[in-house]
C-alpha positions in Angstrom: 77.1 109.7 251.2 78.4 109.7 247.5 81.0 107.1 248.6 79.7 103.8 246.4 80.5 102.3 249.8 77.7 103.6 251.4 75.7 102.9 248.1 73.3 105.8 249.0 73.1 107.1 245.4 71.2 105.1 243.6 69.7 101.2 244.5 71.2 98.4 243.1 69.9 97.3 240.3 69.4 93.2 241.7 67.7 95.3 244.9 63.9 95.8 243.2 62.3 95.8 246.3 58.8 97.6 247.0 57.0 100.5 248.4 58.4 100.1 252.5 56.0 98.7 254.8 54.7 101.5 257.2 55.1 98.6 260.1 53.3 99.6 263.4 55.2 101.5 265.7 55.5 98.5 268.2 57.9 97.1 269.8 60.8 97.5 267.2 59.4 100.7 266.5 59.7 102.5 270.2 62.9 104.2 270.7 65.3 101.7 272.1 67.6 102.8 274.7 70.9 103.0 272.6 69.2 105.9 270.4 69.7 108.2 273.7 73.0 106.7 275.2 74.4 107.1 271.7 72.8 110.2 270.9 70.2 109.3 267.7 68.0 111.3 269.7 67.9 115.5 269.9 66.9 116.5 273.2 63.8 118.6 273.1 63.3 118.0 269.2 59.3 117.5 268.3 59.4 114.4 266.5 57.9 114.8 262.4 57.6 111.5 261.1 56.4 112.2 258.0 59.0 114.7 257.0 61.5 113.8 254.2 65.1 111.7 255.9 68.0 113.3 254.3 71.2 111.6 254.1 73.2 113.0 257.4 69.9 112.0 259.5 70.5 108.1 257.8 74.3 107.7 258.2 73.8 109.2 262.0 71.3 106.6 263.1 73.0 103.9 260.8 76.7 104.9 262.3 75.1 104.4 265.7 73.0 101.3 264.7 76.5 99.8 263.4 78.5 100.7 266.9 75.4 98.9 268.7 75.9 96.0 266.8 79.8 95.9 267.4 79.5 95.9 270.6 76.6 93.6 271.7 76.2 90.9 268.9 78.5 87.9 269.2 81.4 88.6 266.4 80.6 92.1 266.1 78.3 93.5 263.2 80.1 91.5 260.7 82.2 91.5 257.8 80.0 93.0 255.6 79.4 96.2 257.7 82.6 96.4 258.8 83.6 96.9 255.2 80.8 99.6 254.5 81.9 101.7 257.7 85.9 101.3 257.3 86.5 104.3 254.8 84.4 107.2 255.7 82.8 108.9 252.2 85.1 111.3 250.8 82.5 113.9 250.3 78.8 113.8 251.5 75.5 116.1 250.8 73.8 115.7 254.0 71.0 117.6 253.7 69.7 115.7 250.2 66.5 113.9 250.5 67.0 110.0 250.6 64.4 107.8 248.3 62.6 104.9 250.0 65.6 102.4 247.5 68.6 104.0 248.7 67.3 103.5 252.5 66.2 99.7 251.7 69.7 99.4 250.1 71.9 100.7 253.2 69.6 98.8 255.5 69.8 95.2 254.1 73.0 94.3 255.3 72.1 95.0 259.0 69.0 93.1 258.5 70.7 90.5 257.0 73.4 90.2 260.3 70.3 90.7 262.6 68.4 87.4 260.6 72.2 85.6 260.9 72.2 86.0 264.7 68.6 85.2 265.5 66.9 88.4 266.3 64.8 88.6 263.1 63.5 86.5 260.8 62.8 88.6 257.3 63.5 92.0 255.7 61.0 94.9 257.0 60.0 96.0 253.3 56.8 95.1 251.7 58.5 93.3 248.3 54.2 92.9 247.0 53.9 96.4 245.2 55.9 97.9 241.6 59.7 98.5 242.1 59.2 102.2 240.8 58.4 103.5 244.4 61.9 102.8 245.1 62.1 106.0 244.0 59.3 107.7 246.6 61.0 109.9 249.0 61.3 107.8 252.4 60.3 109.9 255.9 61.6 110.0 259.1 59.2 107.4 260.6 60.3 104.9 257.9 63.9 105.2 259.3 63.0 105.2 262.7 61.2 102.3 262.1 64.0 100.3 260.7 66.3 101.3 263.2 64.3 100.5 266.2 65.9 97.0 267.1 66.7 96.6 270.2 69.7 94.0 271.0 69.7 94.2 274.8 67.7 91.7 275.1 69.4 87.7 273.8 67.4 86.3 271.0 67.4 83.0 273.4 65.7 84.8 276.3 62.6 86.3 274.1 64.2 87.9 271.1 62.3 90.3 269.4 58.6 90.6 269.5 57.8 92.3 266.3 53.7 92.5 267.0 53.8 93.1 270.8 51.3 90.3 271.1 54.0 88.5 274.1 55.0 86.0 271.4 59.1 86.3 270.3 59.1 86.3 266.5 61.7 83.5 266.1 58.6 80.7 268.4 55.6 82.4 266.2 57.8 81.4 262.9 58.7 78.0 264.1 55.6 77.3 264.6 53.8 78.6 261.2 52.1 82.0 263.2 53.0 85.5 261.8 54.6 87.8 263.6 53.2 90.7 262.5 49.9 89.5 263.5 48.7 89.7 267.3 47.4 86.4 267.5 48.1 85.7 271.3 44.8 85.0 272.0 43.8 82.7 268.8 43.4 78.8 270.2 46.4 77.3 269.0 46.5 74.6 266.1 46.0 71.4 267.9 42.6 72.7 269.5 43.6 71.4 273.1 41.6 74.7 274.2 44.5 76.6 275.1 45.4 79.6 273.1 48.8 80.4 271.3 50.0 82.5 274.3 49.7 79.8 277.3 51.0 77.1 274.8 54.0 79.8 274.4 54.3 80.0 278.3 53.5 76.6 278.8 56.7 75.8 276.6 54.3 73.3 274.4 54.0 73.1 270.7 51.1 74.5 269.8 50.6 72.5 266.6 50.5 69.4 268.9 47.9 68.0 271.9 50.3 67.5 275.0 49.9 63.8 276.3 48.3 63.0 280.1 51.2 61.6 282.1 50.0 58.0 282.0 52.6 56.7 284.4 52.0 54.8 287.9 52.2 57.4 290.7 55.8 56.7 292.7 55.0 55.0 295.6 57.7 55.5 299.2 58.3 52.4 300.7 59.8 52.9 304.3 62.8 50.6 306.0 62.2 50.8 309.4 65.3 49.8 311.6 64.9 46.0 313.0 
C-alpha cells in the first residue's frame, strides 16, 4: 500500500471530506454474493465491526470490488481504476491501521464509476463534520459498508435501494425523496391519497395527480353478412 498509486498513505490534500457516515447496514450493507464467490469473506470468521481495517483487509475487498466491476459493468470499471490496479505496490505494510481519509480516498473512484453508470447517486461520506477526523482510525464495518454494492442486479430493473424502503435510489432522487430515508409509506407530493410506494409501483409521478381517462368508451359495431 505505499505505492502513490493506491494513494493509501496519506489523503489528498483537495479530498477534505468528513467523519464517514456509519450508514445502516441495509441493503448495500448486507454481504453481497460476490464477497463469497470471490472470497472477501473467511469462512467461519466472527465478524468485529468495530475493530481497526488495516491495509491488506482494504486492498483485498477493493481488489475484489474492482474484478466485480470488470466484469459486470458495461466498459469494465473504467479508466481510472484500471490505472490504480495496473502496477501492483512495490512494497506494502498490510497489517498498518488505515485512517477513515486514506479509506475515503481509495474509495472515491469506484463511487465515482458506480454514480457514472447509474447505480448510485452520491458519495457514502458524511462531508457536514471538521476534516481532522480524516485522520480517525476507520473499522471494519466502515469498509464493509462501502463495499457492499451489489451490481447483479441492472440499475434499469430497480438499481440500488440504499434505505430498503422498496424505492430504487435513482426514482426517490428524481423525484426530490431521500434515499436514505424510508419514506415508502409517506403520501406522495401531489396528495392524490396514494403514498410514495404505490405511486412507485403504479409507475406515476408522485409529484403529480394522474388525470381520469376522460375519453368516450370504444364502442364494437358488428357487419353482419347480407
Amino acid at each position: 500500500m505505499r505505492s502513490p498509486r493506491f494513494s493509501l498513505l496519506a489523503p489528498r490534500s483537495l479530498l477534505l471530506l468528513c467523519l464517514l457516515a456509519l450508514l445502516p447496514l441495509l441493503a448495500w450493507a448486507t454481504a453481497p454474493a460476490w464477497w463469497t464467490t470471490r472470497g472477501v469473506l473467511k469462512s467461519g470468521a466472527t465478524a468485529d465491526d468495530y475493530a481497526a481495517a488495516n491495509q491488506g483487509q482494504v486492498r483485498n475487498i477493493a481488489k475484489q470490488a474492482y474484478e466485480e466491476m470488470k466484469a459486470r459493468l458495461p466498459g469494465g470499471a473504467g479508466a481510472e481504476l484500471d490505472a490504480l490496479w495496473a502496477t501492483p505496490a512495490a512494497s506494502t505494510d498490510d497489517y498498518r491501521a488505515v485512517n477513515l481519509g486514506q479509506l475515503k480516498n481509495l474509495t472515491k473512484p469506484f463511487y465515482t464509476r458506480l454514480i457514472a453508470c447509474g447505480y448510485t447517486t452520491y458519495y457514502p461520506w458524511d462531508a457536514s463534520t471538521h476534516p481532522a477526523d480524516n485522520y480517525a482510525l476507520a473499522n471494519l464495518g466502515q469498509l464493509k459498508t462501502l463495499f457492499a454494492f451489489d451490481l447483479s442486479v441492472a440499475p434499469e430493473h430497480g438499481g440500488p435501494d440504499t434505505d430498503g424502503d422498496g424505492l430504487p435510489d435513482g426514482w426517490e432522487v428524481k423525484y426530490g425523496l431521500n434515499p436514505l430515508v424510508n419514506d415508502a409509506n409517506t403520501p406522495d407530493a401531489c396528495g392524490d391519497g396514494l403514498t410514495n410506494l404505490q405511486a412507485y409501483q403504479l409507475g406515476r409521478n408522485p409529484t403529480k395527480v394522474a388525470l381520469a381517462d376522460t375519453t368516450s368508451a370504444v364502442r364494437l359495431q358488428l357487419f353482419l353478412p347480407r
